[in-house]
Structure formats: C-alpha cells, structure tokens
VMD Tcl script that draws the C-alpha trace (Angstrom):
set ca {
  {0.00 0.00 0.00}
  {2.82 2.47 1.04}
  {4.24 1.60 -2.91}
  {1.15 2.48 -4.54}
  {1.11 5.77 -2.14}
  {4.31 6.40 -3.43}
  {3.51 6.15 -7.01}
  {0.44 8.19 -6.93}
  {1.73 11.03 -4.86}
  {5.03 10.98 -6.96}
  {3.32 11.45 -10.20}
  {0.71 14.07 -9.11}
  {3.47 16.13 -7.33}
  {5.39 16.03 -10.55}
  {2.44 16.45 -13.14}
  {1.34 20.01 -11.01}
  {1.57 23.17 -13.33}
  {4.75 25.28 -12.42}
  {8.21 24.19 -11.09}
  {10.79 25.19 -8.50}
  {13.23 25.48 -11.56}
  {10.72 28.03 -13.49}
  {11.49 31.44 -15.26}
  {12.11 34.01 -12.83}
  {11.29 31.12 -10.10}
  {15.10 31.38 -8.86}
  {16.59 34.66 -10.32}
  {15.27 36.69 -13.13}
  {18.54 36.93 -14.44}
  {19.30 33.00 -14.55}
  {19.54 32.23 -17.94}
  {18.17 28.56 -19.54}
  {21.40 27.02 -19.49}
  {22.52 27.68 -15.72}
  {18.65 25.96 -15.17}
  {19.44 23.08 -17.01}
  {22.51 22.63 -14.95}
  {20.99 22.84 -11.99}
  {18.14 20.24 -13.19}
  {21.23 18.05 -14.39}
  {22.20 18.66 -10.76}
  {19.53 17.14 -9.16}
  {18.43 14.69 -11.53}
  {15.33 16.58 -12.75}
  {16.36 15.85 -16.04}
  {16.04 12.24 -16.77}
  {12.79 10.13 -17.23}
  {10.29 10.48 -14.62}
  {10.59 6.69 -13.92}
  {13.94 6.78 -13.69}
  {13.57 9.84 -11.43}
  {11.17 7.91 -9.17}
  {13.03 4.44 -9.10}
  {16.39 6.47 -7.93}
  {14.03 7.85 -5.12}
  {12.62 4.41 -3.79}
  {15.56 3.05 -3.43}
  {17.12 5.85 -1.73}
  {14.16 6.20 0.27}
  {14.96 2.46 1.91}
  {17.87 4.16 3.55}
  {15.87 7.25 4.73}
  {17.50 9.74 1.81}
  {14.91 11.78 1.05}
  {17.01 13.69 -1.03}
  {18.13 17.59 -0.77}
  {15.78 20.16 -0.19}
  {15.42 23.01 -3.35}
  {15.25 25.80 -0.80}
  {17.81 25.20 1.69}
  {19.96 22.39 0.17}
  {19.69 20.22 3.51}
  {18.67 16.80 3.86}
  {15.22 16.52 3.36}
  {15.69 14.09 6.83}
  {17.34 17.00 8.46}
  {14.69 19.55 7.65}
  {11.63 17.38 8.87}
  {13.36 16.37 11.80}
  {13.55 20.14 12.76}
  {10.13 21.07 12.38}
  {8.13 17.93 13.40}
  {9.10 17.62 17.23}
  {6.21 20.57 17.78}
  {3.87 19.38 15.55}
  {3.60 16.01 17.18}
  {3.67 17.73 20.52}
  {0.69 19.98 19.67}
  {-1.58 17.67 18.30}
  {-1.12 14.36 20.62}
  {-2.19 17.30 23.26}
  {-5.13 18.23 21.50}
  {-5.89 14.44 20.29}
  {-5.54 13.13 24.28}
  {-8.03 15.64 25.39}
  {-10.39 15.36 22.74}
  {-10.96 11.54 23.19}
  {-11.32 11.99 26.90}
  {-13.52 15.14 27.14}
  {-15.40 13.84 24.40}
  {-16.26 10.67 25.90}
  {-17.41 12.18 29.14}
  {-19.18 15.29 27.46}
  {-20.86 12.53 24.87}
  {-21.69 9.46 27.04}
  {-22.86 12.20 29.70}
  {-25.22 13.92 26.76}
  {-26.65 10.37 26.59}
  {-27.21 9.21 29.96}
  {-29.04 12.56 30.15}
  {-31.34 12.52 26.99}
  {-33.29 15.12 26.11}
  {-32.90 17.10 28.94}
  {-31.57 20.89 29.14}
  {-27.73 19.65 29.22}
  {-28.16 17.06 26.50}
  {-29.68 19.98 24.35}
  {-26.58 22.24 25.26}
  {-23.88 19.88 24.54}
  {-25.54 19.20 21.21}
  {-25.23 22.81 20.26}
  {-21.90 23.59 21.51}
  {-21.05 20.13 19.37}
  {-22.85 21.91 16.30}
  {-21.24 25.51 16.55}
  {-17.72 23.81 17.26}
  {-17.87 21.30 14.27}
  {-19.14 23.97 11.71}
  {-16.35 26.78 13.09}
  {-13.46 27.36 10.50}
  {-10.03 27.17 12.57}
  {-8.98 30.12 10.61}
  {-11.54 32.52 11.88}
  {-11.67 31.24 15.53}
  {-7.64 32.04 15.58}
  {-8.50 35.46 14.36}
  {-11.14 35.98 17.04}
  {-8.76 34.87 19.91}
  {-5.89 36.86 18.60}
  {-8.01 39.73 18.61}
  {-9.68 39.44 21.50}
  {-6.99 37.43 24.05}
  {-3.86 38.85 22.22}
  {-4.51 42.15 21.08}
  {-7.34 43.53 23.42}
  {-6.73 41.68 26.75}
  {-2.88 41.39 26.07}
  {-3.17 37.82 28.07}
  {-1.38 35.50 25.56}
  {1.44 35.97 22.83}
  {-0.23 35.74 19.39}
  {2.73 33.65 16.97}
  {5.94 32.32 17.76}
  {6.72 29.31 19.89}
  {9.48 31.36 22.38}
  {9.72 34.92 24.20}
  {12.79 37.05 23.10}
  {14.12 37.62 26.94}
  {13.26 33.51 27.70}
  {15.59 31.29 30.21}
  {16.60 27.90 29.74}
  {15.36 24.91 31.65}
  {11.77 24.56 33.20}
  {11.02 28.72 32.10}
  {11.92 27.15 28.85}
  {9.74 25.26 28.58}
  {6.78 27.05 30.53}
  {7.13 29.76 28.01}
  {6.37 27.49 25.15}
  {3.40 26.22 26.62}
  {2.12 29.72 27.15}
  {2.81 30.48 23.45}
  {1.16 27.46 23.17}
  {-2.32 28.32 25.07}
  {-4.23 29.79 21.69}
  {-3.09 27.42 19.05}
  {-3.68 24.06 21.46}
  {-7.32 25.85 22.56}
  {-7.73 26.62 18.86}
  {-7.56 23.48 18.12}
  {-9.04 21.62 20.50}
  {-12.63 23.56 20.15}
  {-13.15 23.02 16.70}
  {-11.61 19.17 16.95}
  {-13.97 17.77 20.10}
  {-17.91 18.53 18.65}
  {-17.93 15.83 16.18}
  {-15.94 13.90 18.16}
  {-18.50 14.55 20.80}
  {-21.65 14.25 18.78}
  {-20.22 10.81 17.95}
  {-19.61 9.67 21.13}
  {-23.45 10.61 22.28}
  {-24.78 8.48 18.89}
  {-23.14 5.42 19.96}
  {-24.09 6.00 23.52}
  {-27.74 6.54 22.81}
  {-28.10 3.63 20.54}
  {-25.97 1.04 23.10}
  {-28.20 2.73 25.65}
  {-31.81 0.96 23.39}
  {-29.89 -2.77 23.48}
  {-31.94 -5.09 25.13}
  {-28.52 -5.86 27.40}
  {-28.85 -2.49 28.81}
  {-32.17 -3.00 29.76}
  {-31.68 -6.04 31.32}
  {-28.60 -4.79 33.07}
  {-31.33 -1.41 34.41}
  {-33.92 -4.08 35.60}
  {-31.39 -5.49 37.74}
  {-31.12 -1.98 39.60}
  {-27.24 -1.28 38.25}
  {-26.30 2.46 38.29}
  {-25.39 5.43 35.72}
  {-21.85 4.71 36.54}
  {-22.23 0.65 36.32}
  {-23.51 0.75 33.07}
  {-20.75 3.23 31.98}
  {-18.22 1.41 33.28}
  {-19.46 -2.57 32.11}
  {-21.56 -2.21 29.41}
  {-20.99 1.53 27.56}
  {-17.30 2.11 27.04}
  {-16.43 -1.60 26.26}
  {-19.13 -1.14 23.41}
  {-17.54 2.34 22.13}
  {-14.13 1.25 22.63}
  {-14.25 -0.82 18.63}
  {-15.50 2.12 16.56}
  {-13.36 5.14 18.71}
  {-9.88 2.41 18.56}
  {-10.53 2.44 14.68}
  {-11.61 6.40 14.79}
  {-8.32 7.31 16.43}
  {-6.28 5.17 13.94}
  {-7.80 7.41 11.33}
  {-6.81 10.07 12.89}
  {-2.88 9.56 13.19}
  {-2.32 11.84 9.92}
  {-3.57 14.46 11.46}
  {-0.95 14.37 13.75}
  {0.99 16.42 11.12}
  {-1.41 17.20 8.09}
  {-3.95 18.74 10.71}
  {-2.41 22.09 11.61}
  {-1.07 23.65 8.42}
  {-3.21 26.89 8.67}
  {-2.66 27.12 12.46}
  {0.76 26.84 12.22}
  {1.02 29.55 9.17}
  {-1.27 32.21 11.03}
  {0.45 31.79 14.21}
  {3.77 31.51 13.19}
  {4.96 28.10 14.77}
  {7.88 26.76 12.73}
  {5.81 23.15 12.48}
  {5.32 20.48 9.94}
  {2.33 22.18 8.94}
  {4.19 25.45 7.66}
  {6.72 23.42 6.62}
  {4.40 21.70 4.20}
  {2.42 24.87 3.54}
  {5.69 26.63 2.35}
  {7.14 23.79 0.20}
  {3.81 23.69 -1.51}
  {4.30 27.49 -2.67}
  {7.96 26.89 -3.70}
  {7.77 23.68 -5.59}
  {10.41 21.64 -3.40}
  {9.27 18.14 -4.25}
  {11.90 16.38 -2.06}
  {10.59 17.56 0.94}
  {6.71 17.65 -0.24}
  {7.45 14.04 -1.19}
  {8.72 13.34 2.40}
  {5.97 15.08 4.59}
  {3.54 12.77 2.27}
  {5.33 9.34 2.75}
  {5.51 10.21 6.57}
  {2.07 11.43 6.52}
  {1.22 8.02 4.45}
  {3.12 5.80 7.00}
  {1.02 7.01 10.02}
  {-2.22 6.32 8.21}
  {-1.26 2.71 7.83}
  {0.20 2.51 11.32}
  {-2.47 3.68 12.63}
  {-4.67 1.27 10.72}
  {-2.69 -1.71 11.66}
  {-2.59 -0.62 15.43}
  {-6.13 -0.10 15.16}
  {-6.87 -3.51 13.81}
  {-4.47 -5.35 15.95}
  {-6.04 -4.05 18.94}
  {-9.41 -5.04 17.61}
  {-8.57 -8.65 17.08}
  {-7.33 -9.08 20.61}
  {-10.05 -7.25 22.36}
  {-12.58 -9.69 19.91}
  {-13.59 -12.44 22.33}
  {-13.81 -15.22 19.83}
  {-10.30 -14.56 19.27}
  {-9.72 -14.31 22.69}
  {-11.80 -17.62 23.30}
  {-9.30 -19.39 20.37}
  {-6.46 -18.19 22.71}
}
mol new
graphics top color blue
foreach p $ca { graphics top sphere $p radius 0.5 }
foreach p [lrange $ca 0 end-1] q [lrange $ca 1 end] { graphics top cylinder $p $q radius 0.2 }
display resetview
C-alpha cells in the first residue's frame, strides 16, 4: 500500500503546473542554461521513472534527497520542524478523546434534557467553526485587546533555559492548542453521544437497568467496552492528522511546524521535501490502521476464546 502511495503522490506532485526550476522562479537573471545545470544537478532531467526508481531506493535508507530551498537533507529539515507538531496535536488528540467521551456518554445518559440539548449545540457551533476565523477571534480578543497570551511564535525574546523554557512554550502554546481543540472535540463529541444513545436501546442495557445497576455501572461494564471498537478504529484514522492537521494554524500563528513546513514547500515547488511530509504522513495512516486492527482482534472475544 505504502508503494502504490508512493507512485500516486510521486506522479501528481510532478504532473502540477509550475516548477521550483521556473522562469524568474530562482533569479530573473538566470539564464536557460545555468537551469538546465541545476536540473542536471539534481536529476530533474532524466525520465520520470527513472527519477522515481532512484528515489525508492534511496528512500529504503531514509534519503529523502536535498531540499530546493535550503539544500539540507530533506531528513534533516523534517526532523527540525516535526518535534512541535507532534507535541501539539497528541495534546489536542488526548483531550479530545477523553472530554469527548465524558461530554458525549454524559449527553446520553441525560437525553433530552436541558444539558443534553446544550452539549448538542456547543457540538454543532464547534464542528461547523473554520479554525482560521476562531484564531483570528482569539488573537483579537486574548492577544490584542486583553494582552493575556502571545499571538505567533513558539518562544519569548528575553526567555531562560530549563523549566522557564519550557513554561514559556506552553504559554505560546495556550491559543493554538485551545484553537484546536474547540473546533476538533464537537464531532468527536456528537459521535460519542450516537453510539451512547443507541448502546443505551440494546436489550442488554435494559436487562442490566432491571437489575437496579447504576449510571456509573452501566458506563463502566456495558458503555465504554461497546464504544471502545468504533473510537480504537476512529483514532487510527486520525494519526495523519498528527501532522497534516495544523497547516493553517501553524502559518497564522507563526509556529515553525510540519504544517508550515508543508504549507511553504507547496508554494515553492520543493518536491523532495513535499514528497517526504507525504510518505511520513502516508506511514502514520497505515500505522495507525494496523494498530487499530491489531487491537481489535485481541479485544474480539472469539479470538480471545481461540487463545
């Protein structure tokens, strides 16, 4: 699956309009012959097969090749930038499965009432709000107005080393995590509560009601082992996002992150290190997948009963 990835995303990367080498894309004043050499240089002038079979096999050994822009390994350059990235979004991605859970199987327990009503629309206004906009809002409002957070960068100028280090970064970190946290955990919620609500119609659960067992029984025996399949397989889905998922987050508030990283290779053409954000991006998918599954089948109780 990763090969076919490969082949795919190397051929639509390549067949996009435009080039890093381009007139005027370098230096107005290059001429066709210094871009030829240059091409020559990094092999931009042979076959696209043969361009893609010297890539596999140098990507076996982790050679993504040289960037355009800053003629580093491509290695080099994603290793920089994806140490935040992954930092910011397991954050947001631990909170969201457990305030989602309680905020959803809560909702469900309490059908129909004022709360369940209220978490529905707070689910509703958080899953239709662009990321974009609610960044502008609190960078107005908390940045600009209140002056209670710093509004881009990952560091103050006057910062310490050690634990104010790292203290600062998490306070340059409060809007971009909150960001994305709010408009991450209302479909994550609302799906939560539709599981919930349908385990809570079973005929078990009915059963396990008659027999006088409490709001927090039922959670505890019969509700999250019955939401723990379909969230296992949710979350395995959503190991891409891990770096894909902040790219306009990253751009507006200036966090040197995969996600500008990506966003700025786009612009520029500089396929070796597009091509490597992708295949990274392609591997966690089918990580995630295969975690996913092989949690499954050892949580299945036939399987278990085999064993």
């Amino acid at each position: 699956m990763l090969f076919l990835i490969s082949i795919i995303s190397f051929g639509a990367i390549h067949a996009a309009p435009n080039s890093f080498f381009a007139a005027g894309g370098l230096n107005p004043n290059m001429g066709s012959d210094a871009i030829d050499h240059l091409k020559a240089v990094y092999g931009l002038d042979k076959p696209l097969v043969e361009q893609y079979l010297s890539w596999i096999l140098h990507l076996f050994s982790l050679d993504f090749g040289v960037s355009f822009v800053s003629g580093q390994e491509v290695i080099t350059v994603i290793s920089e930038r994806i140490g935040i990235t992954l930092v910011m979004n397991s954050i947001v991605l631990v909170l969201v499965f457990v305030l989602s859970l309680y905020l959803g199987i809560r909702a469900s327990l309490l059908q129909d009432t004022i709360y369940d009503k209220a978490i529905i629309q707070l689910s509703l206004f958080s899953f239709s709000m662009p990321s974009f906009y609610l960044s502008l809002l609190l960078i107005v409002f908390f940045g600009v107005y209140l002056d209670w957070f710093p509004i881009s960068g990952l560091h103050s100028n006057d910062v310490g080393e050690g634990i104010s280090y790292y203290l600062d970064m998490a306070y340059h970190l409060v809007l971009p995590i909150g960001v994305m946290l709010f408009v991450s955990i209302g479909s994550m919620t609302m799906y939560v509560r539709s599981l919930s609500v349908d385990i809570l119609k079973s005929d078990y659960i009915f059963f396990a009601s008659s027999r006088g067992l409490s709001r927090k029984q039922l959670m505890r025996k019969y509700i999250l082992p019955n939401l723990t399949p379909p969230l296992i397989t949710l979350l395995g889905l959503s190991l891409p996002g891990l770096i894909g998922g902040s790219v306009i987050l990253e751009s507006i508030f200036s966090i040197d992150g995969m996600g500008q990283l990506f966003y700025q290779s786009a612009l520029s053409r500089d396929y070796p290190v597009i091509m490597g954000i992708l295949m990274i991006t392609a591997l966690l998918t089918l990580v995630g997948n295969t975690l996913s599954d092989i949690y499954l089948m050892r949580k299945n109780p036939f399987f278990a009963r085999s064993k």
